[in-house]
DOGUMAR-698049 format. One record per residue (C-alpha): residue number from 1; chain; x, y, z. Coordinates in steps of 0.1 Angstrom, whole numbers, plus 2048, in hexadecimal, padded with zeros to 3 digits. Example, Ala and Ser with C-alpha at 12.3 -4.5 7.8 and 13.67 -1.06 7.14 Angstrom:
2
+-----+---+-----+-----+-----+
!   k ! c !   x !   y !   z !
+-----+---+-----+-----+-----+
!   1 ! A ! 87B ! 7D3 ! 84E !
!   2 ! A ! 889 ! 7F5 ! 847 !
+-----+---+-----+-----+-----+
end
This chain:
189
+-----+---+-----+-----+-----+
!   k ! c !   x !   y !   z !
+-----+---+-----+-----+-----+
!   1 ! A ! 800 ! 800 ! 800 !
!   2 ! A ! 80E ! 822 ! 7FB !
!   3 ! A ! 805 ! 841 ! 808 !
!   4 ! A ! 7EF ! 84E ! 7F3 !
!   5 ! A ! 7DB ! 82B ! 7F0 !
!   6 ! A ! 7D7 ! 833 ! 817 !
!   7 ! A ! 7CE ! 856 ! 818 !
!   8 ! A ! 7B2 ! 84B ! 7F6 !
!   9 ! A ! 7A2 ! 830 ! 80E !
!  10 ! A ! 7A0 ! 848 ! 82B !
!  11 ! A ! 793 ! 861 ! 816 !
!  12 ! A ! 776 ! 847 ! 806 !
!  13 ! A ! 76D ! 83A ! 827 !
!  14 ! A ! 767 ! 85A ! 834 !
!  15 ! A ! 751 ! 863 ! 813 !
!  16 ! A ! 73F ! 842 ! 81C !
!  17 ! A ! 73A ! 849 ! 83D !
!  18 ! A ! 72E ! 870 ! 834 !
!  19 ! A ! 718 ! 867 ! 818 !
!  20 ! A ! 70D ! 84C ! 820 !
!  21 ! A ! 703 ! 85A ! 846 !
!  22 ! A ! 6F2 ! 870 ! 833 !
!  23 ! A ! 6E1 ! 85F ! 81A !
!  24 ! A ! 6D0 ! 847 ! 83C !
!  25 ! A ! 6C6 ! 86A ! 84D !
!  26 ! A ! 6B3 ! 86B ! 82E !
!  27 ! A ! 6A2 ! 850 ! 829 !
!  28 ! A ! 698 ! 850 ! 850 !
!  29 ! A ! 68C ! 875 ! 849 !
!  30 ! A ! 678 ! 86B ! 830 !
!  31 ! A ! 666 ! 84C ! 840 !
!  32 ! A ! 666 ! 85C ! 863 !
!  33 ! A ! 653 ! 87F ! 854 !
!  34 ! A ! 63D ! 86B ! 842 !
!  35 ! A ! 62C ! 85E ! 865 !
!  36 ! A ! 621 ! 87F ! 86C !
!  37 ! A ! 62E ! 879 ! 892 !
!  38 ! A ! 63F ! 897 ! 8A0 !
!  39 ! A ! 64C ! 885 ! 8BC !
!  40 ! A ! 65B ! 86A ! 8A3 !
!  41 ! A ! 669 ! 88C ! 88D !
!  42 ! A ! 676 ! 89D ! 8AE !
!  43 ! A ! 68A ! 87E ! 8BD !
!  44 ! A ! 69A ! 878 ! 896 !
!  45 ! A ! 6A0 ! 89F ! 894 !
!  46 ! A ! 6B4 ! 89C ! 8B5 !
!  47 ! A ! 6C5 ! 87B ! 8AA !
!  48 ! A ! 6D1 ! 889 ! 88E !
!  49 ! A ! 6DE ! 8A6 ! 89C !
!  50 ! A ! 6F7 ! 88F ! 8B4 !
!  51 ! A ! 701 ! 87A ! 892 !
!  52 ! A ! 70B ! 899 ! 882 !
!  53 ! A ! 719 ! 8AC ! 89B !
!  54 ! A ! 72F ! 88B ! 8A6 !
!  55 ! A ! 733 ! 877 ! 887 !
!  56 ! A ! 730 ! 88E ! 86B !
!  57 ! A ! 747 ! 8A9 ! 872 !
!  58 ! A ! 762 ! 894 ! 882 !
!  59 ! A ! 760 ! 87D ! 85B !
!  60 ! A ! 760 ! 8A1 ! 848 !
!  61 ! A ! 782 ! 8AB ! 856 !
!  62 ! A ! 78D ! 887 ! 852 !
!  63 ! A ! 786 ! 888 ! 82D !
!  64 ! A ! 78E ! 8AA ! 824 !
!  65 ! A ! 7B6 ! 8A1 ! 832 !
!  66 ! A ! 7B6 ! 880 ! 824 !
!  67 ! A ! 7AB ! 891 ! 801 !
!  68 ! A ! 7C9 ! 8AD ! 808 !
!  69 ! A ! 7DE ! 892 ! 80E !
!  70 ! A ! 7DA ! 881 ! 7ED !
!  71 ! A ! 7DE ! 89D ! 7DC !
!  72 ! A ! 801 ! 8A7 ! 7ED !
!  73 ! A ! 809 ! 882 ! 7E6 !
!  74 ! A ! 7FF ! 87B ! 7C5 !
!  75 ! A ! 80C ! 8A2 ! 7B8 !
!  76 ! A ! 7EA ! 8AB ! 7AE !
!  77 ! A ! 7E8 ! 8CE ! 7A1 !
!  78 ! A ! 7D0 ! 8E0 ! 7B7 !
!  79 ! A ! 7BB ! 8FA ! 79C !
!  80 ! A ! 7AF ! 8D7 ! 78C !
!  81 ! A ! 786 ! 8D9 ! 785 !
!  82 ! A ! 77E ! 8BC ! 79D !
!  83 ! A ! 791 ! 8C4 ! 7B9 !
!  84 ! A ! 788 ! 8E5 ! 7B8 !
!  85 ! A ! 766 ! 8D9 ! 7B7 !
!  86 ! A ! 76B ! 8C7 ! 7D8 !
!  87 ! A ! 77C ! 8DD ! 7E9 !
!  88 ! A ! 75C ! 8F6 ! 7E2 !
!  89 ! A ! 747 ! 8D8 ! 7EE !
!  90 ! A ! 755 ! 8D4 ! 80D !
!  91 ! A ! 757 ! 8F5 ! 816 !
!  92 ! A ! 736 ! 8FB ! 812 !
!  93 ! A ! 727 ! 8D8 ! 81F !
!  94 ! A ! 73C ! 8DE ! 83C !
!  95 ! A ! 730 ! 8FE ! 845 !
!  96 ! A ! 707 ! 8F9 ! 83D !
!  97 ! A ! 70D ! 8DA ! 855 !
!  98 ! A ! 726 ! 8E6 ! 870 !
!  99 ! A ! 716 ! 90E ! 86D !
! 100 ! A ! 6F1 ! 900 ! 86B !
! 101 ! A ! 6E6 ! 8DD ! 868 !
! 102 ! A ! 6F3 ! 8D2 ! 88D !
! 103 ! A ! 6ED ! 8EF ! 89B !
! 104 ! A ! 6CC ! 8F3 ! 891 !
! 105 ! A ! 6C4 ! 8D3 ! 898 !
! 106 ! A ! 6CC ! 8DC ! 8BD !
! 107 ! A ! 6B8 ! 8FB ! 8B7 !
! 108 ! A ! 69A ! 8E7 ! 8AB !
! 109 ! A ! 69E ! 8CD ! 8CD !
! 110 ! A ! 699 ! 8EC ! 8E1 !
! 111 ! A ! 67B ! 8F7 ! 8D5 !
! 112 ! A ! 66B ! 8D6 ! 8D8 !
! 113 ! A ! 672 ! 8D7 ! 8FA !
! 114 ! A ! 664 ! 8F9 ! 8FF !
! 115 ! A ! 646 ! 8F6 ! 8E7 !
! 116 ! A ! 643 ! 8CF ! 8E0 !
! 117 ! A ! 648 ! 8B6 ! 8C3 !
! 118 ! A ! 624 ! 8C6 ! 8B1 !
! 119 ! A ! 632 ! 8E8 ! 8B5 !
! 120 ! A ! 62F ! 8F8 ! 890 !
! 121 ! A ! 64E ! 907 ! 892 !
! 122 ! A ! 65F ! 8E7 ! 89E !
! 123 ! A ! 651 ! 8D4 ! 881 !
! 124 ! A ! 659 ! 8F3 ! 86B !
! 125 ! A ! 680 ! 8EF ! 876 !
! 126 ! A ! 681 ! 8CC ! 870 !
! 127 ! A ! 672 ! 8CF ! 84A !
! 128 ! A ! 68A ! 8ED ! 845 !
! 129 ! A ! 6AB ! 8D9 ! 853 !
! 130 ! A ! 69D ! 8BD ! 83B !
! 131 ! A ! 69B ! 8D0 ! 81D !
! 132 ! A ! 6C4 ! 8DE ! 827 !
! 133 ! A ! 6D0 ! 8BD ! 82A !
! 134 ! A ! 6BF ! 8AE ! 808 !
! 135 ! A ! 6CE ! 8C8 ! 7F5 !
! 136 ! A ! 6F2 ! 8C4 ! 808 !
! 137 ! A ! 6ED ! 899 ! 802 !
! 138 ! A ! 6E8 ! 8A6 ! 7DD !
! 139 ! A ! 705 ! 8BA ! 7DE !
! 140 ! A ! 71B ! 89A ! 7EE !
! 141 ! A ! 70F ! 884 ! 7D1 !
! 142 ! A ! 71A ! 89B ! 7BA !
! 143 ! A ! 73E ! 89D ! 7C9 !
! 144 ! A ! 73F ! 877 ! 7CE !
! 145 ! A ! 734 ! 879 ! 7A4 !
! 146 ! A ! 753 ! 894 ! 7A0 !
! 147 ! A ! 76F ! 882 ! 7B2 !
! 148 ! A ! 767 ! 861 ! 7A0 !
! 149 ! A ! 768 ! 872 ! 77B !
! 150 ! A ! 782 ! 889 ! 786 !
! 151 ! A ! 775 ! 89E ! 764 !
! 152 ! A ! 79D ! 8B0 ! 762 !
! 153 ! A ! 79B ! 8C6 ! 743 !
! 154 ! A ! 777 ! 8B3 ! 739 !
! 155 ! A ! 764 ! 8D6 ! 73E !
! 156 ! A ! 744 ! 8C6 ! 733 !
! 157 ! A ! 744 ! 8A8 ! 74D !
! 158 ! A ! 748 ! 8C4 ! 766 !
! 159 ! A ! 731 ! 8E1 ! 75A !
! 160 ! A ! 71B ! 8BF ! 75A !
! 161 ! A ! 71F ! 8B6 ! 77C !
! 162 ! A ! 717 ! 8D8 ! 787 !
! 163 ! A ! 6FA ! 8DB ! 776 !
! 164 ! A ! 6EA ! 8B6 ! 783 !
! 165 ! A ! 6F6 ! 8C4 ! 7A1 !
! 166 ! A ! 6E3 ! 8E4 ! 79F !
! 167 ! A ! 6C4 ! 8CE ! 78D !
! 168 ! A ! 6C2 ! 8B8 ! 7AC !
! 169 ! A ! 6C1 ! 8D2 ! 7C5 !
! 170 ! A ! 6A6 ! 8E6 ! 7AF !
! 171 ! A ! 691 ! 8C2 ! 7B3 !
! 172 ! A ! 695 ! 8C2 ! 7D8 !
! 173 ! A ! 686 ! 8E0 ! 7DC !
! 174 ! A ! 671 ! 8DF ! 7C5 !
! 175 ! A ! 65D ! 8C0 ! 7DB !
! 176 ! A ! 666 ! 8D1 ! 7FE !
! 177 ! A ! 651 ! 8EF ! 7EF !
! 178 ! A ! 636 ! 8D6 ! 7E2 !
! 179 ! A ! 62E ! 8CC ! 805 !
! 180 ! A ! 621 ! 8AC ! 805 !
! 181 ! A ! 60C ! 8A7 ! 823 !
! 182 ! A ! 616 ! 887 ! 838 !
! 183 ! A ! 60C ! 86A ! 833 !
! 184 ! A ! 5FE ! 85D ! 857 !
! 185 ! A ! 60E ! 839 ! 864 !
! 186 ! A ! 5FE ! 81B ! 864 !
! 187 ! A ! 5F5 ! 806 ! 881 !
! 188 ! A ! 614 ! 7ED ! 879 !
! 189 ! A ! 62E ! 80C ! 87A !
+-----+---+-----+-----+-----+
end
């Protein structure tokens, strides 16, 4: 093994771990808002909160120094499209979910304890955090797409990307401002 085969498997575990942590919080969202229970929605909002607060950000840093490192390693000029591209990624991912995804999910456990699960503007918070973190798993995907292809002096694969990018966060919120009511549970839920 050399050093840069280390610091890639880091760096893919960590994208695994990220993503894929993501990707669950998602699919949970999804089943867990469609019972219409805002106890349910508050205890997931507050779980989530701990996962990325103590898993996420730790793997972020994690992946963002094994990706440097591979980079110094394998001589990798830096200006390159796809990197680039990551770079901006991460930057921003990191701040939406270290400036405002855990914190507001603490935010949103406070004001069910002051106002309750049912509270509107608990339930408001929670839809709102959702709709942040689709787009950002959007954004991931697209990064995860990037690294693989590694589009270097392929402007179209890029411009591309961006735009599937751009196209999948339009269809996010394009349903979260359809607002499908939800769906009650049944009695084997």
């Amino acid at each position: 093994m050399t050093w840069y085969t280390f610091f890639k498997s880091v760096h893919v575990v960590a994208a695994a771990v990220w993503v894929g942590g993501a990707m669950m919080i998602q699919a949970l969202a999804f089943r867990i808002t469609r019972t219409g229970d805002a106890r349910r929605q508050a205890d997931f909002a507050k779980d989530t909160e701990v996962v990325s607060m103590r898993l996420f950000i730790p793997t972020t840093w994690i992946l963002l120094l094994a990706g440097i490192a591979m980079v110094i390693n394998f001589d990798w000029p830096w200006g390159q499209n796809w990197i680039v591209f990551g770079l901006i990624a991460f930057a921003v991912s990191f701040m939406v979910g270290a400036g405002f995804l855990g914190p507001e999910g603490g935010r949103i456990a406070k004001l069910i304890e002051s106002e309750g699960p049912d509270s509107p503007a608990a339930q408001a918070r929670i839809r709102r955090i959702l709709l942040i973190s689709r787009c950002e798993l959007v954004v991931l995907i697209a990064v995860i797409v990037n690294m693989v292809v590694k589009p270097a002096g392929n402007a179209g694969w890029f411009w591309g990307l961006v735009a599937a990018m751009a196209a999948g966060i339009g269809l996010v919120i394009a349903n979260y401002r359809r607002g499908a009511e939800p769906v009650p549970a049944t009695a084997t839920e």
